[in-house]
MOPAC internal coordinates of N, CA, C and O (Angstrom, degrees):
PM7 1SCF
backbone

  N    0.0000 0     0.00 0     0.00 0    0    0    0
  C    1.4529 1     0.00 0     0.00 0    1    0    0
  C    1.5306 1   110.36 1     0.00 0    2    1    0
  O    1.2310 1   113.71 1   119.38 1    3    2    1
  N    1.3773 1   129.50 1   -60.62 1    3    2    1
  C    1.4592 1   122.85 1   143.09 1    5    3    2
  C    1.3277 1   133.09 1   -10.34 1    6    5    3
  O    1.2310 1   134.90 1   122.45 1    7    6    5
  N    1.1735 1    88.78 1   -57.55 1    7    6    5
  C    1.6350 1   104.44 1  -174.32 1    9    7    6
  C    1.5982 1   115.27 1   -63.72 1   10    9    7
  O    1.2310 1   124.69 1   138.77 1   11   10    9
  N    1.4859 1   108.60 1   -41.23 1   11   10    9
  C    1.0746 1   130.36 1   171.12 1   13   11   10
  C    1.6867 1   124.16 1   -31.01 1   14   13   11
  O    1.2310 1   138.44 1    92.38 1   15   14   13
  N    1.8948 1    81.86 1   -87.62 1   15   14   13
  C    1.4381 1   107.84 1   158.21 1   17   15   14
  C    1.6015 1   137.25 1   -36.24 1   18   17   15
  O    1.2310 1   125.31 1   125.51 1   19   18   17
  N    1.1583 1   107.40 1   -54.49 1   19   18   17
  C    1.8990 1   126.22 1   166.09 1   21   19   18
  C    1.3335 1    94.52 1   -56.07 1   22   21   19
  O    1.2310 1   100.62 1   124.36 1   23   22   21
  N    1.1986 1   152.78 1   -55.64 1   23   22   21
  C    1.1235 1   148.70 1  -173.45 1   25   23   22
  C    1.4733 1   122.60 1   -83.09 1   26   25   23
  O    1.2310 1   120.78 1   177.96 1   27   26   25
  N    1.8274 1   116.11 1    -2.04 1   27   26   25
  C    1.1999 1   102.49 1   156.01 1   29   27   26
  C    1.7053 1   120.53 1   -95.72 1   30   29   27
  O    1.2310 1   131.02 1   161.84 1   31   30   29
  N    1.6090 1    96.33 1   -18.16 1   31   30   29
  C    1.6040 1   107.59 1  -171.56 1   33   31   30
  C    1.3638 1    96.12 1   -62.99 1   34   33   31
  O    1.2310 1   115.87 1   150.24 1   35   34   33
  N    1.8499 1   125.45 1   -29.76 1   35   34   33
  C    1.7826 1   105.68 1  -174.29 1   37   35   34
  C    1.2669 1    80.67 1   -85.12 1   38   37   35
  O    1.2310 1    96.66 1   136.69 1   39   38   37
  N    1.4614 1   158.90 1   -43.31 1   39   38   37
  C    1.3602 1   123.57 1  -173.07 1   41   39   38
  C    1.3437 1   121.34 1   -34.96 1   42   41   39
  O    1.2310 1   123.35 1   123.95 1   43   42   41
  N    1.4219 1   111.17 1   -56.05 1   43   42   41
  C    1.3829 1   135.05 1  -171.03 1   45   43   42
  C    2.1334 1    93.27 1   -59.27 1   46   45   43
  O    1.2310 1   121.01 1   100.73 1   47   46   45
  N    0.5830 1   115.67 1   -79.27 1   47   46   45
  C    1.7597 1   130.35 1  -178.60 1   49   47   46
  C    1.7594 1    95.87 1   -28.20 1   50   49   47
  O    1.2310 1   123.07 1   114.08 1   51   50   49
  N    1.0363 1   111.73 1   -65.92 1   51   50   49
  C    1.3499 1   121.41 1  -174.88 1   53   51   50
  C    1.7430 1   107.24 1   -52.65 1   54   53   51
  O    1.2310 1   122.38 1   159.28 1   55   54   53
  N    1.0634 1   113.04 1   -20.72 1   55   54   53
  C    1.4198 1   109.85 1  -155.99 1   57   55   54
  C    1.9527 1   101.94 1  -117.55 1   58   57   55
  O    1.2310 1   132.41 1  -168.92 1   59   58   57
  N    1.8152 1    93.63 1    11.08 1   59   58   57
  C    1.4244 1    98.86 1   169.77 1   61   59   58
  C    1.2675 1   108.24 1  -146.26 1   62   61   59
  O    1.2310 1   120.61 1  -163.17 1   63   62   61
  N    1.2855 1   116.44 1    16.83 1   63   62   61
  C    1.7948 1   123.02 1   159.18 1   65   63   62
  C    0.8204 1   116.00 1  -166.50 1   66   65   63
  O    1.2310 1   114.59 1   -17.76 1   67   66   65
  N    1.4852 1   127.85 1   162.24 1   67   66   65
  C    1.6616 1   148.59 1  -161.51 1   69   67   66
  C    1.2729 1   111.14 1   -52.55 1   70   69   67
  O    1.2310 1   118.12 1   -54.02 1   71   70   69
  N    1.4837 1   121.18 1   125.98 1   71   70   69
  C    1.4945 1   117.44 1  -165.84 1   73   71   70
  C    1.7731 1    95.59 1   -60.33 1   74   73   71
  O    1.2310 1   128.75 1   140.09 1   75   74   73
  N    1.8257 1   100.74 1   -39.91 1   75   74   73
  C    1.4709 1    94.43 1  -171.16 1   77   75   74
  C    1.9939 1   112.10 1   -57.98 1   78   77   75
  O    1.2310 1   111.47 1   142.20 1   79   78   77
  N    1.1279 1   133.67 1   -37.80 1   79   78   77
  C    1.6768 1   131.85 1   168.03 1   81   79   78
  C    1.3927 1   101.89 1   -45.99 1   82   81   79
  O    1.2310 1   118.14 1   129.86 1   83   82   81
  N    1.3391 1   121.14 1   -50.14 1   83   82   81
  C    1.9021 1   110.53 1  -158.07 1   85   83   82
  C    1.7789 1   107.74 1   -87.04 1   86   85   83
  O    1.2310 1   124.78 1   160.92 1   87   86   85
  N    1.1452 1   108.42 1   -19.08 1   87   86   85
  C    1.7756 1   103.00 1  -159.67 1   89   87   86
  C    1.6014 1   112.10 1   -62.71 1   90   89   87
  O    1.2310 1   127.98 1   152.94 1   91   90   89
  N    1.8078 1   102.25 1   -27.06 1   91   90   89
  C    1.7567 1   103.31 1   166.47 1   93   91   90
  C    1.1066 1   137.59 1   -54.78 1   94   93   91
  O    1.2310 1   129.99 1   158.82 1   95   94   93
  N    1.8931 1    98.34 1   -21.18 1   95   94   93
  C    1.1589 1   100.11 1  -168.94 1   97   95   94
  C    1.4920 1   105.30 1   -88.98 1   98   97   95
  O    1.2310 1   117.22 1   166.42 1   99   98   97
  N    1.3916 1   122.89 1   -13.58 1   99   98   97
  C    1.5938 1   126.81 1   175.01 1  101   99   98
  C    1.7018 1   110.10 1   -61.48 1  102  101   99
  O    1.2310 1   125.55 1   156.97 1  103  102  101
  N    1.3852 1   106.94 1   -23.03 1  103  102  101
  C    1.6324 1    96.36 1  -178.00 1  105  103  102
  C    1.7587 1    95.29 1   -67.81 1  106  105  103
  O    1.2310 1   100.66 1   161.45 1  107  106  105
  N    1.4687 1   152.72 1   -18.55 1  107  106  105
  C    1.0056 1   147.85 1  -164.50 1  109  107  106
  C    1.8369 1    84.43 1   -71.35 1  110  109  107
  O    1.2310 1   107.06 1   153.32 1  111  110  109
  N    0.7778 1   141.70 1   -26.68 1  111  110  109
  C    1.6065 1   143.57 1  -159.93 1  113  111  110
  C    1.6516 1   109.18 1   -71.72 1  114  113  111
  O    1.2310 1   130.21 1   142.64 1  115  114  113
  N    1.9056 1    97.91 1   -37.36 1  115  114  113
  C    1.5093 1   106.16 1  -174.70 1  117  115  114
  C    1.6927 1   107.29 1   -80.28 1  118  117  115
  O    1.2310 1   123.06 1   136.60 1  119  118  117
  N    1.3560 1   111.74 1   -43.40 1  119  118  117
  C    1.7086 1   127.77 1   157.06 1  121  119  118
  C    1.2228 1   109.79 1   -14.70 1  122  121  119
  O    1.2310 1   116.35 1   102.38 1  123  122  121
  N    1.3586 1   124.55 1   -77.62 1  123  122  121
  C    1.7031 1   141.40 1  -168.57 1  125  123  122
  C    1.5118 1   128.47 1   -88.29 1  126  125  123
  O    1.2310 1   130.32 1   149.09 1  127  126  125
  N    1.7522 1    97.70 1   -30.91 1  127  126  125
  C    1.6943 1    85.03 1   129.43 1  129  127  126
  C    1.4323 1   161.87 1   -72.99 1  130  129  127
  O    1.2310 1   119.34 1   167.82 1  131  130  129
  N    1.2560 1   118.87 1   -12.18 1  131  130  129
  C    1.4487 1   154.61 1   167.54 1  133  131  130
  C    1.4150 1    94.61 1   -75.26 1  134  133  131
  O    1.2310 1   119.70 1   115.40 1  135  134  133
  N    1.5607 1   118.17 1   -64.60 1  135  134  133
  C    1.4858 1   114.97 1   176.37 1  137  135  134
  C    1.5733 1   117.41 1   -72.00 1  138  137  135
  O    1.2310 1   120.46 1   156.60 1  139  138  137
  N    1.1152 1   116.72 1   -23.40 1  139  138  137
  C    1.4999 1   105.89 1   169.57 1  141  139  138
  C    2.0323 1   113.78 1   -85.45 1  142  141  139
  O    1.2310 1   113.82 1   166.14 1  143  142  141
  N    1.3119 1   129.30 1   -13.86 1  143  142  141
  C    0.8421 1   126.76 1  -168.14 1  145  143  142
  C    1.6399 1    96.17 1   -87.30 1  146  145  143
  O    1.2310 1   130.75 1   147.31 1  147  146  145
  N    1.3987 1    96.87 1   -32.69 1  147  146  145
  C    1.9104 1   103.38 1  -168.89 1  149  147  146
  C    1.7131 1    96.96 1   -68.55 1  150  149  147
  O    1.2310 1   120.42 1   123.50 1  151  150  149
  N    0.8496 1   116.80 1   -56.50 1  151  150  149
  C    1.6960 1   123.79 1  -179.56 1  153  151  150
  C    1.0839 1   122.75 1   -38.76 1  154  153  151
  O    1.2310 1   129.23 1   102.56 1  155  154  153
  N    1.4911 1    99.82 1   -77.44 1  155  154  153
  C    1.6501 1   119.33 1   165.57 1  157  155  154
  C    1.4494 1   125.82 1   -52.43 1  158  157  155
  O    1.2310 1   114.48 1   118.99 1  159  158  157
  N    0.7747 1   128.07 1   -61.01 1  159  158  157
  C    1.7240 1   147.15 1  -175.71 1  161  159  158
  C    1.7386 1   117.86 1  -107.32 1  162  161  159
  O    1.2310 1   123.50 1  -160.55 1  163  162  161
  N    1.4218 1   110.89 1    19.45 1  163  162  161
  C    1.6639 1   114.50 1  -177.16 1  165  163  162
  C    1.3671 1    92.08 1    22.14 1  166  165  163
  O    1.2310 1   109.09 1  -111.90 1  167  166  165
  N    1.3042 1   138.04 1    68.10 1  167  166  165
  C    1.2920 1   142.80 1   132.51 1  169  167  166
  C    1.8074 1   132.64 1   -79.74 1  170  169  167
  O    1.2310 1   122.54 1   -70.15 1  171  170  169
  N    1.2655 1   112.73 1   109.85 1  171  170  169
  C    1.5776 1    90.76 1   175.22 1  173  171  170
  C    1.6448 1   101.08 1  -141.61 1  174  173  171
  O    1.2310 1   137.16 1   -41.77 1  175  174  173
  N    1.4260 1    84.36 1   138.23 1  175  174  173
  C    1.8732 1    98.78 1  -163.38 1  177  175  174
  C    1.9901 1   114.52 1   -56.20 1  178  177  175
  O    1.2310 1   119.97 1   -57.38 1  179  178  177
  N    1.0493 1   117.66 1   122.62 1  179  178  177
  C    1.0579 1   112.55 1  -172.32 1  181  179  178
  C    1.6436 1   110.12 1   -76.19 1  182  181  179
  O    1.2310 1   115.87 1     9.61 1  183  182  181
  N    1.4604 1   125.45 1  -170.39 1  183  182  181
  C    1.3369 1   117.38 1  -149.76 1  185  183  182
  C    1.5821 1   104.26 1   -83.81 1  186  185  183
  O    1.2310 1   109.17 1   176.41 1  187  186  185
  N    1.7058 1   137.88 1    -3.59 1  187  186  185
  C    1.2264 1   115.60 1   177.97 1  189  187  186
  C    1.3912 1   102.42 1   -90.82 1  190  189  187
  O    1.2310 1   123.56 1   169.61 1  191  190  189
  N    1.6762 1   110.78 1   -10.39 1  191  190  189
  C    1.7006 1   100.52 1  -172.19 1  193  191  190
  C    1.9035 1    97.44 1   -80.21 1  194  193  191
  O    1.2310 1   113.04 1   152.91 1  195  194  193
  N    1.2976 1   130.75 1   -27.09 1  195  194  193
  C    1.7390 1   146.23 1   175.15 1  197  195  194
  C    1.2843 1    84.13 1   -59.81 1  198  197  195
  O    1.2310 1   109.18 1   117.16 1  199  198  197
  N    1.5718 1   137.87 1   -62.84 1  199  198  197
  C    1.4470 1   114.08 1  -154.80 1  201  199  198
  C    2.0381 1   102.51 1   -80.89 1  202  201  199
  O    1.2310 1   122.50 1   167.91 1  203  202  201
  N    0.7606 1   112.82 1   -12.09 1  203  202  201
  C    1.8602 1   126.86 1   160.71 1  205  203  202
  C    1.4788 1   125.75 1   -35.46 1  206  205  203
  O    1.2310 1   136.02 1   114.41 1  207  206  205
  N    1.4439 1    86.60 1   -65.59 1  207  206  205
  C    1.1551 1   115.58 1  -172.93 1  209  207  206
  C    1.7982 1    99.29 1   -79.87 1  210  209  207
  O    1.2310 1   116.68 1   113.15 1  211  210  209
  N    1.3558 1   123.91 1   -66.85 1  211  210  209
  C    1.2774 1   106.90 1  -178.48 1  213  211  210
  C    1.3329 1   128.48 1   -33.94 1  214  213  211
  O    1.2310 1   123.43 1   134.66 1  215  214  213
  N    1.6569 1   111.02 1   -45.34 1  215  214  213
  C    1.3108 1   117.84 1  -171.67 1  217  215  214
  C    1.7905 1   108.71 1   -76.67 1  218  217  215
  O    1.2310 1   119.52 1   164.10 1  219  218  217
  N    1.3513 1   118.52 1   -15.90 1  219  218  217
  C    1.5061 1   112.67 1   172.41 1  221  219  218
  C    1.5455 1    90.96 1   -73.18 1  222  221  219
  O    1.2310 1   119.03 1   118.47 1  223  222  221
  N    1.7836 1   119.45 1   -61.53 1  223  222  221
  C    1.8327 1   108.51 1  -146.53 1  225  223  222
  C    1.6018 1   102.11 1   -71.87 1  226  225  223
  O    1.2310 1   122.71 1   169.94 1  227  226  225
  N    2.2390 1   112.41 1   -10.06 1  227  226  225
  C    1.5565 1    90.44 1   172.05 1  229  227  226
  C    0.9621 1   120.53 1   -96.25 1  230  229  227
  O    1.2310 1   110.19 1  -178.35 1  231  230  229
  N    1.4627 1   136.03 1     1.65 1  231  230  229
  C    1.4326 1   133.77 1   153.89 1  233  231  230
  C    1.8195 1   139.82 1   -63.96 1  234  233  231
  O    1.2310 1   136.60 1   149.93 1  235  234  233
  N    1.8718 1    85.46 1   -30.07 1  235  234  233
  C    1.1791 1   101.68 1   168.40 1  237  235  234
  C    1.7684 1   116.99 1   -75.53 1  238  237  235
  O    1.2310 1   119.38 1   156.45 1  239  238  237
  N    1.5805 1   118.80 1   -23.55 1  239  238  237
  C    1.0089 1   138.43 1  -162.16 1  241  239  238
  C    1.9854 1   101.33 1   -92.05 1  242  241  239
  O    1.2310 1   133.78 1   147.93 1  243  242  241
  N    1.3519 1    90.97 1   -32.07 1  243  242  241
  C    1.4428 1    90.82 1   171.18 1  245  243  242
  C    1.7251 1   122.13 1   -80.74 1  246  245  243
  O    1.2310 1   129.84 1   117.75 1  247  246  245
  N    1.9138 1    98.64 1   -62.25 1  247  246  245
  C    1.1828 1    81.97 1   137.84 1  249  247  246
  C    1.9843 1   152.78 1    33.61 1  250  249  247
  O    1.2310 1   139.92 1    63.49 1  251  250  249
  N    1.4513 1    78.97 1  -116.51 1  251  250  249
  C    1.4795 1   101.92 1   165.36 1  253  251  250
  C    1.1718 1   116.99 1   -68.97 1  254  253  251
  O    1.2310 1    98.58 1   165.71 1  255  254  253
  N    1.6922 1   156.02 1   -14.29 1  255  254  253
  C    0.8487 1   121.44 1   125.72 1  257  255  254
  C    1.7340 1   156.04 1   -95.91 1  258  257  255
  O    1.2310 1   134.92 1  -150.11 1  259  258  257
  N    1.1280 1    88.74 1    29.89 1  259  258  257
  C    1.4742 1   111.37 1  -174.82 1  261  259  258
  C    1.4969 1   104.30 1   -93.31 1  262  261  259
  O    1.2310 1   129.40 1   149.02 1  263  262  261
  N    1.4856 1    99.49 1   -30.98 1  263  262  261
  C    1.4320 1    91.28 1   164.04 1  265  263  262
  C    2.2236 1   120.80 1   -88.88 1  266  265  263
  O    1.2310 1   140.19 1   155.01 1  267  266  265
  N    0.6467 1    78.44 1   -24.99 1  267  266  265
  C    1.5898 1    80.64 1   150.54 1  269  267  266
  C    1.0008 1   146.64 1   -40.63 1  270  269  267
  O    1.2310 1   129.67 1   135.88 1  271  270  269
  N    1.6992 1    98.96 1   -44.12 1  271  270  269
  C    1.7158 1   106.07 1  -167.11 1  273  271  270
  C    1.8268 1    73.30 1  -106.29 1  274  273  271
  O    1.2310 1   128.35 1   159.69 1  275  274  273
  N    1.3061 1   101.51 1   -20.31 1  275  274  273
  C    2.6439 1    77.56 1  -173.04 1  277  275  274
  C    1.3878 1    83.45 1   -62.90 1  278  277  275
  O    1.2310 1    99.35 1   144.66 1  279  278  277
  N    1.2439 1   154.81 1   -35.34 1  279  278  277
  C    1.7883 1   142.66 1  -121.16 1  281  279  278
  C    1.7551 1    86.28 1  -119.40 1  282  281  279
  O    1.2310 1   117.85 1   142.78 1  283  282  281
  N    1.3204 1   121.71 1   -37.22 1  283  282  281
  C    1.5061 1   110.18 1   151.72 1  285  283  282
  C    1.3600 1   115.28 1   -54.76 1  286  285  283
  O    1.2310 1   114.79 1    98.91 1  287  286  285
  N    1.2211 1   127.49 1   -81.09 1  287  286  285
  C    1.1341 1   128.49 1  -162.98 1  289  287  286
  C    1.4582 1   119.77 1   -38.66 1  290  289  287
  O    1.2310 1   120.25 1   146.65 1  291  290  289
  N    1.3395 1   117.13 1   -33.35 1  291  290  289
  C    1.3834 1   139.81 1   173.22 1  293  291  290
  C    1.7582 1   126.88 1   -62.17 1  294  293  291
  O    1.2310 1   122.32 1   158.49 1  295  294  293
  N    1.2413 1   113.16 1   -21.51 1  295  294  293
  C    1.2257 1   140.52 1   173.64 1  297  295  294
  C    1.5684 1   109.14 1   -53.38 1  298  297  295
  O    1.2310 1   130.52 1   -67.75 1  299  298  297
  N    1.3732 1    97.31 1   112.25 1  299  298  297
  C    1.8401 1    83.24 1   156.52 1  301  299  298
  C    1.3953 1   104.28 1   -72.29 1  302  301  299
  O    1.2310 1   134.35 1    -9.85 1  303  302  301
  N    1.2810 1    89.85 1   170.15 1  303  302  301
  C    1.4412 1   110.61 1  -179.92 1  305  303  302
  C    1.1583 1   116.97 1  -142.74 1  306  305  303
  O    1.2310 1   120.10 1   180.00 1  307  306  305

């Protein structure tokens, strides 16, 4: 039911701002799973699931600013 819900509010989110503004906030998703797996299930990802994860939050991280400098560049001035 949670699960549900959280997943309609980013429907809802998505469908009232720029996918590029919200998608940072999805790396909070990898955060609380790592922290919910460690808690719950003394799980903690060993180093190919760390190099995983880097390469999703640094792509997303690149990403996001690459579009930055196009939305500068794009600017009148």
């Amino acid at each position: 039911l949670l699960a549900t819900a959280s997943h309609m509010l980013i429907v809802v989110a998505f469908s009232m701002a720029p996918a590029s503004i919200l998608a940072p906030f999805q790396y909070v998703e990898i955060v609380s799973a790592t922290l919910l797996g460690f808690f719950i299930f003394a799980d903690f990802p060993s180093l190919i699931k760390w190099v995983g994860i880097a390469i999703i939050v640094g792509s997303g991280l690149y990403t996001f600013v690459r579009e930055q400098q196009i939305e500068r560049e794009t600017l009148p001035r």
